[in-house]
C-alpha angles and dihedrals in degrees: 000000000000118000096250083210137052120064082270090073129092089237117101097234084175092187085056098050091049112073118192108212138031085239100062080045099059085047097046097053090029075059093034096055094039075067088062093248117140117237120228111181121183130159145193139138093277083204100172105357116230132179090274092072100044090052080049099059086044092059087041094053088049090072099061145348108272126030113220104205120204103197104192108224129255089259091044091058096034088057087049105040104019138257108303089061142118094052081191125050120247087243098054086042083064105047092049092055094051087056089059100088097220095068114086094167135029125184122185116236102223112205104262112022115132124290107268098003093135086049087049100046093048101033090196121221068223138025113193123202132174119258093247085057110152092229128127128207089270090061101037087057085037088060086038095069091042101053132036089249150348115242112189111201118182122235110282098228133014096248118076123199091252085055093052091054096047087047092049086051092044089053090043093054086045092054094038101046095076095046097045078050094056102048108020091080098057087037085059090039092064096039085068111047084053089056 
């Protein structure tokens, strides 16, 4: 019968998947591997989860036996990709990575901790990154010496969330165009004549 607590369980136990400090994290896979299971660790923003990400985190899991997931936080994204990101609060971002089945553990990425400190903490038997990574071959040797091993796993689908969200304001502008030509001349029209 299957333990219906623990972040082993197929239960989402959401507070016990999320784990607050670097520091609980470095106990709970130093624990985790003195009971012989191998550490995967990846990381990204998951804004608006898809299907790619989920058959990401599959992927991820298949290399060991607990996935370690780093969430960056709502400043950190919105430094990185602007103001109008993340669509999806970093709260809700974590609770909809407990409830995929391949995450045990989440940490959230605040915006300036140290470079690597999630890599350092858990030091991962694997450290999984997605083939369009931003590393060069400093860093990749820098994370080497930090993890057992570097697995590269390509995106899951062609369409990335940043891309969702270009394509639903290019159909918006699509919809919308027709309808601003048809009433912002008389909208400016009567601008005017009250000026």
């Amino acid at each position: 019968m299957a333990a219906s607590s623990g972040i082993l369980s197929p239960e989402v136990n959401f507070d016990e998947r999320l784990i607050p400090t670097l520091e609980e994290m470095t106990r709970t896979v130093t624990h985790l591997k003195g009971l012989g299971y191998k550490v995967v660790l990846t990381s990204g923003s998951f804004d608006l989860i898809h299907l790619g990400h989920v058959k990401y985190l599959m992927r991820a899991k298949e290399l060991g036996d607990v996935l370690a997931v780093g969430v960056d936080s709502d400043a950190k994204i919105r430094r990185r990709k602007g103001e109008d990101r993340p669509m999806v609060p970093e709260r809700e971002r974590l609770e909809l990575l407990a409830h995929q089945r391949p995450v045990d553990l989440i940490y959230l990425k605040q915006d300036g901790e140290a470079r690597w400190a999630l890599v350092k903490a858990v030091q991962p038997d694997v450290l999984v990154l997605t083939a369009d990574h931003s590393y060069g071959e400093e860093d990749l040797k820098g994370l080497g010496e930090l993890c057992g091993r570097i697995e590269v796993i390509e995106r899951q689908t062609s369409v990335t969330t940043s891309e969702r969200i270009r394509q639903m304001y290019m159909h918006l502008g699509e919809r919308l165009g027709p309808k601003l030509a048809e009433v912002l001349p008389g909208l400016i029209d009567s601008i005017l004549k009250r000026g």
